[in-house]
MIDOSE-1310 file (N, C-alpha, C; in nm, 2 decimals, decimal comma, always signed):
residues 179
xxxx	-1,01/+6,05/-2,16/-1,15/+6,00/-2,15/-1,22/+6,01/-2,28; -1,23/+6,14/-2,33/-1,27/+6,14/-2,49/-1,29/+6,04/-2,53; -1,10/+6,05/-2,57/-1,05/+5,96/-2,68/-1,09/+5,79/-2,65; -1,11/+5,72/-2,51/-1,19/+5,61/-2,51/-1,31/+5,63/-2,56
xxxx	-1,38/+5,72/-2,57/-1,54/+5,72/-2,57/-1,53/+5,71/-2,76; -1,48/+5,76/-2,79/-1,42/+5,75/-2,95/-1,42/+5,62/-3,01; -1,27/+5,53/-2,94/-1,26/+5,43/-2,97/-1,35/+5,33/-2,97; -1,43/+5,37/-2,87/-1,57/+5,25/-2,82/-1,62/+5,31/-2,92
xxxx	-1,69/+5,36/-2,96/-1,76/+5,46/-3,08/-1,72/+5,36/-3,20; -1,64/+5,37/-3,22/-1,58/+5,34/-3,38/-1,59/+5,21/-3,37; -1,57/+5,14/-3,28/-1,53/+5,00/-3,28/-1,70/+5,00/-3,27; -1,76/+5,01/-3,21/-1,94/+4,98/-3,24/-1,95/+4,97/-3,38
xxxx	-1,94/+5,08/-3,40/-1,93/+5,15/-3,57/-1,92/+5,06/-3,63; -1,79/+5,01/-3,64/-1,78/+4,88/-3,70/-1,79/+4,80/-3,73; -1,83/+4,71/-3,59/-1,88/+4,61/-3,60/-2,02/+4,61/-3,64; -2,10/+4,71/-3,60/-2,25/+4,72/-3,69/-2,22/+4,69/-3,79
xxxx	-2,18/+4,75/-3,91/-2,14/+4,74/-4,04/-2,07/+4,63/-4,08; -1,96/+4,54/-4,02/-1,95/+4,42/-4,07/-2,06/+4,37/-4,06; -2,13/+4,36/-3,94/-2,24/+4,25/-3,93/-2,35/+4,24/-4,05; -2,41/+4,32/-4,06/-2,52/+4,34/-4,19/-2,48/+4,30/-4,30
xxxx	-2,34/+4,31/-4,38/-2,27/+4,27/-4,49/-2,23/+4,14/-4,51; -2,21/+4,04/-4,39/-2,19/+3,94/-4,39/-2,35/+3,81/-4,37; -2,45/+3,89/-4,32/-2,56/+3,86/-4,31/-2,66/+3,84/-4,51; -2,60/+3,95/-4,54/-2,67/+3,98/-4,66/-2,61/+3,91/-4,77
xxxx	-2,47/+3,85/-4,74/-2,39/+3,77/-4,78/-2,45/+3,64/-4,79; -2,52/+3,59/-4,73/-2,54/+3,44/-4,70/-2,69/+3,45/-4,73; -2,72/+3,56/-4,71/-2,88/+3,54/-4,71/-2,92/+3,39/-4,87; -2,99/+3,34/-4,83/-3,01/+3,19/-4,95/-3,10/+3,29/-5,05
xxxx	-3,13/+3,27/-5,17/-3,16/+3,31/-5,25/-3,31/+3,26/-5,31; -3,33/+3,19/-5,23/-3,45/+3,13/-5,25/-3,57/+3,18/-5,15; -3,51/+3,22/-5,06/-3,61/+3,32/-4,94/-3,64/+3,48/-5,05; -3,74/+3,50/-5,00/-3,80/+3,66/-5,01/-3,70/+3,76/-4,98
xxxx	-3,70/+3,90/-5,05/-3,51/+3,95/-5,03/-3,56/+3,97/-4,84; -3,39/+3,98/-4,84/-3,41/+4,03/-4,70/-3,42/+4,13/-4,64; -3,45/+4,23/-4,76/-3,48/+4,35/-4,68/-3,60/+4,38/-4,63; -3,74/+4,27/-4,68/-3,83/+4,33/-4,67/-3,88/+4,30/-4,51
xxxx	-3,78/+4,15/-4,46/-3,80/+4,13/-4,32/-3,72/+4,19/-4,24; -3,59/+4,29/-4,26/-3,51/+4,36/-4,20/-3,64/+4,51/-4,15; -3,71/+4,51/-4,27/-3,78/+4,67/-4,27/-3,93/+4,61/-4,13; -3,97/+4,46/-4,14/-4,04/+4,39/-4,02/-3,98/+4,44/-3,93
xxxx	-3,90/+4,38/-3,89/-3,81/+4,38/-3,75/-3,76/+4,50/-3,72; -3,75/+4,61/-3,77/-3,75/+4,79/-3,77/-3,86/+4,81/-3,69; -3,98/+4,76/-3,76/-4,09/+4,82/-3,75/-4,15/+4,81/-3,62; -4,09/+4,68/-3,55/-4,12/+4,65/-3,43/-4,01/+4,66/-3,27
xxxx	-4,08/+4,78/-3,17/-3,98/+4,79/-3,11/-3,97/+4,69/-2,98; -4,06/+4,67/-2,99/-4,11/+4,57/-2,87/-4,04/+4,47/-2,89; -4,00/+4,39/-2,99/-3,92/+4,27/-3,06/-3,80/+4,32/-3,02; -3,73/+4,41/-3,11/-3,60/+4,48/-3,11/-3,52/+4,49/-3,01
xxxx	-3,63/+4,48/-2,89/-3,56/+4,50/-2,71/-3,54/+4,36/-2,69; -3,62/+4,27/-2,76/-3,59/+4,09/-2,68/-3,50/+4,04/-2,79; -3,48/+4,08/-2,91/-3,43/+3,97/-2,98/-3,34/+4,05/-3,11; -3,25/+4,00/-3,14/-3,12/+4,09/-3,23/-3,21/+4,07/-3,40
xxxx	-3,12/+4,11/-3,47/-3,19/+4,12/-3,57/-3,14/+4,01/-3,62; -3,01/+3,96/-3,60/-2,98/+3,85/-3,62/-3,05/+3,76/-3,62; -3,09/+3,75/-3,50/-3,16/+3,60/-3,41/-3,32/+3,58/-3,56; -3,38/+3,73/-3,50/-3,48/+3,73/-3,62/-3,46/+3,67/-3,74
xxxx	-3,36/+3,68/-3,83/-3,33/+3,65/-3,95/-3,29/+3,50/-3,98; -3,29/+3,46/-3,86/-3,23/+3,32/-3,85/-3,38/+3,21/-3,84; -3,45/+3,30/-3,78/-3,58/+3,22/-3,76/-3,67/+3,25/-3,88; -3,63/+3,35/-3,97/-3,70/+3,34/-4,12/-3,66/+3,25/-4,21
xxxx	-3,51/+3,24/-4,18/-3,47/+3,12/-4,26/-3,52/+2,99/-4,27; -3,53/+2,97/-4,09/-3,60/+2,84/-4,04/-3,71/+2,81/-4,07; -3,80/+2,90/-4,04/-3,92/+2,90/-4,16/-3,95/+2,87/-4,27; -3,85/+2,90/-4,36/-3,84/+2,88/-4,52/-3,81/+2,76/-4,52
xxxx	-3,65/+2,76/-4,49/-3,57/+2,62/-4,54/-3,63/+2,49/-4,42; -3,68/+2,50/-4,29/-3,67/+2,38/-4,18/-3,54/+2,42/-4,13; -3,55/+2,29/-4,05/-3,45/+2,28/-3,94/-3,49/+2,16/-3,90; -3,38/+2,13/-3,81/-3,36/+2,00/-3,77/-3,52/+1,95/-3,68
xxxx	-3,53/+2,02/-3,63/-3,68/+2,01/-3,55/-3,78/+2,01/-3,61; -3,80/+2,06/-3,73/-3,91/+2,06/-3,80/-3,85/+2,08/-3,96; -3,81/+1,98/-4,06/-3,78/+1,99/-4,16/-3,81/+2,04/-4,28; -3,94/+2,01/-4,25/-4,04/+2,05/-4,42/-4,06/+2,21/-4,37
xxxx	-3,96/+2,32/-4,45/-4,01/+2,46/-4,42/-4,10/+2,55/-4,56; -4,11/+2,61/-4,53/-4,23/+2,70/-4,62/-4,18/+2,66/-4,77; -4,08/+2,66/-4,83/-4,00/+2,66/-4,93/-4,09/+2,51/-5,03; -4,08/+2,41/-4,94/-4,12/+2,32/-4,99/-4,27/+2,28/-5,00
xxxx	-4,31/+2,35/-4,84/-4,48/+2,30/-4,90/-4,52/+2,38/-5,01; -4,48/+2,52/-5,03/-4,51/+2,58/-5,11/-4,50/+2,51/-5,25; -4,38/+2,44/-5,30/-4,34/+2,41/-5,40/-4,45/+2,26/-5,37; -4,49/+2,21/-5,27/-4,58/+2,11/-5,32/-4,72/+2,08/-5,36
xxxx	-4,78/+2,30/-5,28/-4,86/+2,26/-5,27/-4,90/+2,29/-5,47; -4,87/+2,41/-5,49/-4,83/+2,45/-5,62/-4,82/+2,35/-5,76; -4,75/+2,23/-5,71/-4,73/+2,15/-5,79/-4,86/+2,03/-5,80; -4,90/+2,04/-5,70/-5,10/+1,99/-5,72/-5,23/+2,05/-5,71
xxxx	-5,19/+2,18/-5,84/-5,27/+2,26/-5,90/-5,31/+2,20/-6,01; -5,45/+2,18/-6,03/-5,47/+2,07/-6,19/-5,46/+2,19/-6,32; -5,53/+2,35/-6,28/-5,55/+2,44/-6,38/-5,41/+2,54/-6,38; -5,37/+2,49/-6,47/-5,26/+2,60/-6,52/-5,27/+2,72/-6,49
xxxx	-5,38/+2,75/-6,56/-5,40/+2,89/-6,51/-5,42/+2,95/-6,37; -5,47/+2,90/-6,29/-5,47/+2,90/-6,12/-5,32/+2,93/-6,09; -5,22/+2,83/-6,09/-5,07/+2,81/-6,09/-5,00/+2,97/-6,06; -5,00/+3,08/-6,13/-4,97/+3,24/-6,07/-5,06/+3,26/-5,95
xxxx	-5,16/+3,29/-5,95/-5,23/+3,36/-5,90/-5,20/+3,28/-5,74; -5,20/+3,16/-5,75/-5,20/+3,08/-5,58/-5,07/+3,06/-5,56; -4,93/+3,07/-5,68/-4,81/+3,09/-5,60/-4,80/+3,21/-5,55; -4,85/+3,33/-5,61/-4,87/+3,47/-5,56/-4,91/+3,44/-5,41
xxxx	-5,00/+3,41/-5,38/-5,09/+3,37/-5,31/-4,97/+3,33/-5,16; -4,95/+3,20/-5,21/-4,84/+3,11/-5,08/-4,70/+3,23/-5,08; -4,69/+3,31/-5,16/-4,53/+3,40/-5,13/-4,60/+3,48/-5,07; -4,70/+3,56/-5,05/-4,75/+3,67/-5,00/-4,79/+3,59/-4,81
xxxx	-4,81/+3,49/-4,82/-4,88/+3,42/-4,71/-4,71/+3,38/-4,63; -4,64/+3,33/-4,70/-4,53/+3,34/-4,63/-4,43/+3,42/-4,57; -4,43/+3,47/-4,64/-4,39/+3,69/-4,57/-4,44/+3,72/-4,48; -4,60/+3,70/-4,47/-4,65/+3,76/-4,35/-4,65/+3,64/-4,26
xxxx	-4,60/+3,53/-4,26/-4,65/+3,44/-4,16/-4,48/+3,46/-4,09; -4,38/+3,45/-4,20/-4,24/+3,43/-4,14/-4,16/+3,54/-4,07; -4,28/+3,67/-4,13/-4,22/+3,81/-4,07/-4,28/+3,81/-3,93; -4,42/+3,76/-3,87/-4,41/+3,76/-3,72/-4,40/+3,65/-3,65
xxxx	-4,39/+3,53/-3,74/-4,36/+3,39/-3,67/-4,22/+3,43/-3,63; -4,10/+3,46/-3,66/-3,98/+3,50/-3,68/-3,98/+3,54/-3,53; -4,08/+3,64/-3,49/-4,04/+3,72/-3,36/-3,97/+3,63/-3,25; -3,98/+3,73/-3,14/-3,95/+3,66/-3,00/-4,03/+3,62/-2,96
xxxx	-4,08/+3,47/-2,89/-4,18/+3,43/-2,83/-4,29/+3,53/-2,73; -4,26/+3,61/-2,72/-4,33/+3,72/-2,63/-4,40/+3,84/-2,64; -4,32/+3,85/-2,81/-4,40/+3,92/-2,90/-4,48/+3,91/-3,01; -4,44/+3,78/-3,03/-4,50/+3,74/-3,17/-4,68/+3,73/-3,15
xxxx	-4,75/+3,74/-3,28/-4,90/+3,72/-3,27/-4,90/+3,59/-3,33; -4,83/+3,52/-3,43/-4,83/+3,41/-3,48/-4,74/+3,29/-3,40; -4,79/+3,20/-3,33/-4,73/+3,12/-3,32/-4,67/+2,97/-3,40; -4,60/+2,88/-3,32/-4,58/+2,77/-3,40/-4,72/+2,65/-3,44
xxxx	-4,80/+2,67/-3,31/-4,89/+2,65/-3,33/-5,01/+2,65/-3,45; -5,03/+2,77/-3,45/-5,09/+2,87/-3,63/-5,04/+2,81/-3,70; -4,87/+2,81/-3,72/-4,84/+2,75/-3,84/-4,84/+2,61/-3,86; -4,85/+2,51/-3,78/-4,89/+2,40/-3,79/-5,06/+2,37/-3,84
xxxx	-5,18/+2,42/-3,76/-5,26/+2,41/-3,79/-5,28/+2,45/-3,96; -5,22/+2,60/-4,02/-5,26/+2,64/-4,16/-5,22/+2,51/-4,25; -5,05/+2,52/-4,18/-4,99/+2,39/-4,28/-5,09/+2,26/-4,28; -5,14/+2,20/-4,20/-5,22/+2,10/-4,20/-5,33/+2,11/-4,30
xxxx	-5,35/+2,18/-4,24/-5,51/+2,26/-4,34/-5,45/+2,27/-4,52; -5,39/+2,34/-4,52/-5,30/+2,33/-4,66/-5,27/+2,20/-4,72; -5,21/+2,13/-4,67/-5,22/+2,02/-4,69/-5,30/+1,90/-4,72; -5,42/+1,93/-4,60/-5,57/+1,87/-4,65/-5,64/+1,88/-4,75
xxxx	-5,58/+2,02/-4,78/-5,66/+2,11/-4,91/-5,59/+2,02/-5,01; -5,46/+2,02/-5,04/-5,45/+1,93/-5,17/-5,49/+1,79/-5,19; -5,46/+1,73/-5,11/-5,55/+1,59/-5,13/-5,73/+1,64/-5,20; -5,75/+1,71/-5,08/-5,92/+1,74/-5,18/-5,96/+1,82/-5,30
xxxx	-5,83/+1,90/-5,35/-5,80/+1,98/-5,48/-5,97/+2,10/-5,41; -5,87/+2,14/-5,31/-5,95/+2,27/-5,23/-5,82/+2,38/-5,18; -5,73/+2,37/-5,24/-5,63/+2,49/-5,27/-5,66/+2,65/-5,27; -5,72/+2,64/-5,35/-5,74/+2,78/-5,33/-5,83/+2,82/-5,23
xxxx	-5,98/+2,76/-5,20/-6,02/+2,83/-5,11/-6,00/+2,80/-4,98; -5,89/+2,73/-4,93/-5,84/+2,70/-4,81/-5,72/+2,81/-4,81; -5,66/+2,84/-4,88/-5,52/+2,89/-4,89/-5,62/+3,04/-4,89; -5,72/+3,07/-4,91/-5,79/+3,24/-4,91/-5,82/+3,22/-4,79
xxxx	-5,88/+3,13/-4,72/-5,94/+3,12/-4,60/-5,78/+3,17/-4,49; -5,67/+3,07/-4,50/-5,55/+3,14/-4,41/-5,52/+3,26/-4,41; -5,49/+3,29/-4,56/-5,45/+3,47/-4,55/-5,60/+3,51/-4,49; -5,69/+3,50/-4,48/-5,77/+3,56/-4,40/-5,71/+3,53/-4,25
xxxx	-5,70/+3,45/-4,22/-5,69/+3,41/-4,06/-5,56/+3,49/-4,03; -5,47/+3,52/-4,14/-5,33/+3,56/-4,07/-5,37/+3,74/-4,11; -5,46/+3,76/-4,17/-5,47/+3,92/-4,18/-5,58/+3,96/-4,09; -5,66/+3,88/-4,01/-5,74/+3,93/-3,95/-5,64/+3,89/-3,79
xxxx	-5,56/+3,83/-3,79/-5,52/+3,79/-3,65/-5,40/+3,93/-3,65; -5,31/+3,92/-3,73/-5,26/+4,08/-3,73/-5,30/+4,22/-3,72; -5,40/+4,19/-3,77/-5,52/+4,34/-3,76/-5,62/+4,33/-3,62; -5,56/+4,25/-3,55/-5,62/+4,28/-3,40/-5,79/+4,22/-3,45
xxxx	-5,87/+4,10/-3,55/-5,96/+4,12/-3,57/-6,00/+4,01/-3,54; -5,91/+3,88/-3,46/-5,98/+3,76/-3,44/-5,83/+3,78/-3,32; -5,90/+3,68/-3,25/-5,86/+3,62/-3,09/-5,73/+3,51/-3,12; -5,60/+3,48/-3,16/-5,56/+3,39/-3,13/-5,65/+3,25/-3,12
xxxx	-5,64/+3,20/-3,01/-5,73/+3,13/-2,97/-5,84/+3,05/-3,05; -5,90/+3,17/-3,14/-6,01/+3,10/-3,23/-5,94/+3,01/-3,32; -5,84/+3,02/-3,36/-5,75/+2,95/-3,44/-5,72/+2,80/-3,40; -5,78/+2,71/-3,40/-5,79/+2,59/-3,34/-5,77/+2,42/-3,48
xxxx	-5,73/+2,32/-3,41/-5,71/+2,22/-3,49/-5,87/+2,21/-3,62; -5,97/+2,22/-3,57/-6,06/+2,22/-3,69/-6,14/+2,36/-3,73; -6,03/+2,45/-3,71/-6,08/+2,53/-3,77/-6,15/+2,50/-3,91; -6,04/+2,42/-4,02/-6,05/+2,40/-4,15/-6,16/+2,28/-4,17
xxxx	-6,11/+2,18/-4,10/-6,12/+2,06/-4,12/-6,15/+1,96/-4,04; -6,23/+1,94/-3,97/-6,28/+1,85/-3,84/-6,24/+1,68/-3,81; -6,23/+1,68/-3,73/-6,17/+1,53/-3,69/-6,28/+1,43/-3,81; -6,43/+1,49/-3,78/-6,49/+1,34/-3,85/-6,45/+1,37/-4,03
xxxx	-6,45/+1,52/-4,08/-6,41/+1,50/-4,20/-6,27/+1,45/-4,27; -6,19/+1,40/-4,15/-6,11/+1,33/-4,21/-6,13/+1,21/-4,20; -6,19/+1,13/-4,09/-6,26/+1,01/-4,11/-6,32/+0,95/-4,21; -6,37/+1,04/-4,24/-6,50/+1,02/-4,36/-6,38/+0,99/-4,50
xxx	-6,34/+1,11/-4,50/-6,23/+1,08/-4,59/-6,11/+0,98/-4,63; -6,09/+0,92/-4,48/-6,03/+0,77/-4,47/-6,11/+0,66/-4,48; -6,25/+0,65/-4,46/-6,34/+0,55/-4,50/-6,38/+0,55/-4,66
Protein backbone atom coordinates (compact mmCIF):
# COMPACT_ATOMS: atom_id res chain seq x y z
CA UNK A 1 0.00 0.00 0.00
CA UNK A 2 2.92 2.46 0.78
CA UNK A 3 4.77 1.73 -2.04
CA UNK A 4 1.46 2.77 -4.35
CA UNK A 5 1.02 5.91 -2.42
CA UNK A 6 4.81 6.58 -3.45
CA UNK A 7 4.40 5.83 -6.95
CA UNK A 8 1.22 8.05 -7.17
CA UNK A 9 3.47 10.64 -5.41
CA UNK A 10 6.19 10.69 -7.81
CA UNK A 11 4.28 10.34 -10.85
CA UNK A 12 2.28 13.79 -9.62
CA UNK A 13 5.76 14.96 -8.97
CA UNK A 14 6.39 14.69 -12.25
CA UNK A 15 4.14 15.58 -14.11
CA UNK A 16 3.83 19.01 -12.16
CA UNK A 17 7.34 19.69 -13.27
CA UNK A 18 7.11 18.66 -16.81
CA UNK A 19 4.13 20.79 -17.04
CA UNK A 20 5.54 24.31 -16.07
CA UNK A 21 8.83 23.70 -18.23
CA UNK A 22 6.97 23.09 -21.29
CA UNK A 23 4.66 26.02 -20.68
CA UNK A 24 7.58 28.46 -20.11
CA UNK A 25 8.97 26.93 -23.19
CA UNK A 26 6.40 28.36 -25.49
CA UNK A 27 5.52 31.25 -23.56
CA UNK A 28 5.76 34.08 -26.93
CA UNK A 29 8.15 36.63 -26.19
CA UNK A 30 6.36 39.41 -26.87
CA UNK A 31 3.85 38.98 -23.82
CA UNK A 32 4.94 40.38 -20.33
CA UNK A 33 7.36 37.51 -18.66
CA UNK A 34 5.28 34.91 -17.35
CA UNK A 35 6.03 34.93 -14.16
CA UNK A 36 4.47 37.96 -13.23
CA UNK A 37 0.99 36.34 -14.21
CA UNK A 38 1.91 32.92 -12.73
CA UNK A 39 2.60 35.06 -9.27
CA UNK A 40 -1.49 36.53 -10.30
CA UNK A 41 -2.90 33.31 -10.40
CA UNK A 42 -0.94 32.22 -6.90
CA UNK A 43 -2.34 34.96 -5.49
CA UNK A 44 -5.85 34.04 -6.08
CA UNK A 45 -7.46 31.07 -4.39
CA UNK A 46 -10.82 31.40 -5.44
CA UNK A 47 -9.59 31.19 -9.29
CA UNK A 48 -7.15 28.33 -8.47
CA UNK A 49 -10.30 26.02 -7.41
CA UNK A 50 -12.20 26.82 -10.97
CA UNK A 51 -9.51 27.01 -13.35
CA UNK A 52 -5.80 25.38 -13.90
CA UNK A 53 -3.06 27.58 -14.32
CA UNK A 54 -2.78 26.40 -17.56
CA UNK A 55 -6.30 27.38 -18.72
CA UNK A 56 -5.21 30.99 -17.07
CA UNK A 57 -2.16 31.35 -19.11
CA UNK A 58 -3.86 30.52 -22.14
CA UNK A 59 -6.34 33.31 -21.70
CA UNK A 60 -3.37 35.81 -21.23
CA UNK A 61 -2.08 34.89 -24.32
CA UNK A 62 -5.51 35.43 -25.92
CA UNK A 63 -5.51 38.65 -24.59
CA UNK A 64 -2.27 39.74 -25.94
CA UNK A 65 -2.05 37.91 -29.24
CA UNK A 66 -6.33 37.46 -30.24
CA UNK A 67 -7.88 34.60 -31.18
CA UNK A 68 -10.06 33.49 -33.61
CA UNK A 69 -13.12 35.17 -31.88
CA UNK A 70 -11.69 38.27 -31.31
CA UNK A 71 -8.45 38.97 -33.31
CA UNK A 72 -7.01 42.39 -32.66
CA UNK A 73 -5.34 41.44 -29.02
CA UNK A 74 -3.63 43.81 -26.63
CA UNK A 75 -0.26 43.39 -28.52
CA UNK A 76 -1.53 45.30 -31.41
CA UNK A 77 -3.74 47.97 -30.23
CA UNK A 78 -1.02 48.84 -28.11
CA UNK A 79 1.35 49.02 -31.00
CA UNK A 80 -1.36 51.16 -32.72
CA UNK A 81 -2.24 53.16 -30.32
CA UNK A 82 1.47 54.21 -29.65
CA UNK A 83 2.18 54.62 -33.14
CA UNK A 84 -0.45 57.82 -33.21
CA UNK A 85 1.40 59.66 -30.69
CA UNK A 86 2.36 63.06 -32.53
CA UNK A 87 5.05 64.09 -29.44
CA UNK A 88 7.94 61.92 -29.28
CA UNK A 89 8.43 62.62 -26.19
CA UNK A 90 4.95 61.33 -24.86
CA UNK A 91 5.90 57.89 -26.89
CA UNK A 92 7.77 56.25 -23.19
CA UNK A 93 5.78 57.52 -20.78
CA UNK A 94 2.06 56.19 -22.63
CA UNK A 95 3.82 52.87 -23.86
CA UNK A 96 4.77 52.57 -20.04
CA UNK A 97 1.36 53.47 -19.62
CA UNK A 98 -0.50 50.62 -22.19
CA UNK A 99 2.14 47.72 -20.66
CA UNK A 100 1.22 48.49 -17.15
CA UNK A 101 -2.69 48.75 -18.26
CA UNK A 102 -2.27 45.51 -19.93
CA UNK A 103 -0.93 43.34 -17.04
CA UNK A 104 -3.53 44.45 -14.90
CA UNK A 105 -6.37 44.11 -17.33
CA UNK A 106 -4.89 40.46 -18.70
CA UNK A 107 -4.06 39.33 -15.14
CA UNK A 108 -7.82 39.37 -14.07
CA UNK A 109 -9.52 39.37 -17.42
CA UNK A 110 -7.51 35.95 -17.67
CA UNK A 111 -9.58 34.54 -14.65
CA UNK A 112 -12.52 32.11 -14.53
CA UNK A 113 -15.65 33.73 -15.45
CA UNK A 114 -16.82 33.61 -11.84
CA UNK A 115 -14.10 35.14 -10.49
CA UNK A 116 -12.87 37.59 -12.55
CA UNK A 117 -13.68 41.56 -11.67
CA UNK A 118 -12.84 42.48 -15.31
CA UNK A 119 -14.91 41.39 -17.85
CA UNK A 120 -14.96 40.94 -21.65
CA UNK A 121 -17.16 43.57 -21.60
CA UNK A 122 -14.65 46.33 -19.76
CA UNK A 123 -12.35 45.39 -22.24
CA UNK A 124 -14.32 46.19 -25.12
CA UNK A 125 -15.70 49.31 -23.79
CA UNK A 126 -11.72 50.68 -22.69
CA UNK A 127 -10.60 49.38 -26.16
CA UNK A 128 -13.25 51.40 -27.80
CA UNK A 129 -12.65 54.35 -25.85
CA UNK A 130 -8.81 53.95 -26.66
CA UNK A 131 -9.47 53.93 -29.84
CA UNK A 132 -11.74 56.94 -30.04
CA UNK A 133 -8.93 58.61 -28.27
CA UNK A 134 -6.64 58.30 -31.19
CA UNK A 135 -8.62 59.51 -33.85
CA UNK A 136 -9.07 62.69 -31.45
CA UNK A 137 -5.21 62.74 -30.40
CA UNK A 138 -6.82 62.35 -26.63
CA UNK A 139 -4.37 59.42 -25.84
CA UNK A 140 -3.21 60.17 -22.97
CA UNK A 141 -5.96 61.49 -21.06
CA UNK A 142 -8.25 58.72 -22.05
CA UNK A 143 -5.61 56.03 -21.49
CA UNK A 144 -5.20 57.84 -17.50
CA UNK A 145 -8.80 57.82 -17.33
CA UNK A 146 -8.83 53.53 -17.90
CA UNK A 147 -6.05 52.86 -15.59
CA UNK A 148 -8.21 54.72 -13.29
CA UNK A 149 -11.30 52.71 -14.09
CA UNK A 150 -9.24 49.33 -13.86
CA UNK A 151 -7.53 50.44 -10.40
CA UNK A 152 -10.39 51.70 -8.84
CA UNK A 153 -12.62 48.56 -10.02
CA UNK A 154 -9.83 46.25 -8.52
CA UNK A 155 -9.68 48.24 -5.33
CA UNK A 156 -13.30 47.50 -4.55
CA UNK A 157 -13.76 51.48 -5.46
CA UNK A 158 -16.35 51.66 -8.30
CA UNK A 159 -19.30 49.18 -9.09
CA UNK A 160 -18.68 47.15 -12.25
CA UNK A 161 -21.69 48.33 -13.58
CA UNK A 162 -20.65 51.99 -13.64
CA UNK A 163 -18.44 51.02 -16.44
CA UNK A 164 -20.82 51.54 -19.29
CA UNK A 165 -20.72 52.13 -23.34
CA UNK A 166 -20.37 56.09 -22.74
CA UNK A 167 -18.59 56.07 -20.05
CA UNK A 168 -15.72 57.89 -22.37
CA UNK A 169 -17.57 58.96 -25.11
CA UNK A 170 -21.35 59.34 -25.81
CA UNK A 171 -23.37 58.21 -28.67
CA UNK A 172 -24.01 61.99 -29.80
CA UNK A 173 -20.15 62.78 -29.51
CA UNK A 174 -19.57 60.43 -32.05
CA UNK A 175 -22.13 61.82 -34.17
CA UNK A 176 -20.97 65.12 -34.02
CA UNK A 177 -17.81 63.74 -34.93
CA UNK A 178 -19.14 61.96 -38.06
CA UNK A 179 -20.95 65.16 -39.18
Amino acid sequence: MTLRVLIFLAISWLGGCAAEPLRQSAWPETLPAQAEFTEHYRQDRRNAERQSLEQYLTWVERFYQGWELYPTGWNRISRDLAAKIADPAAKPEIAGKLRRLGIAIAAEWAKDNAVRRITTRHVGIWGNALQKSAERAEIAAILDRVLDDVDNLLNNRIAADIITENRFYTEEDVLNQIN
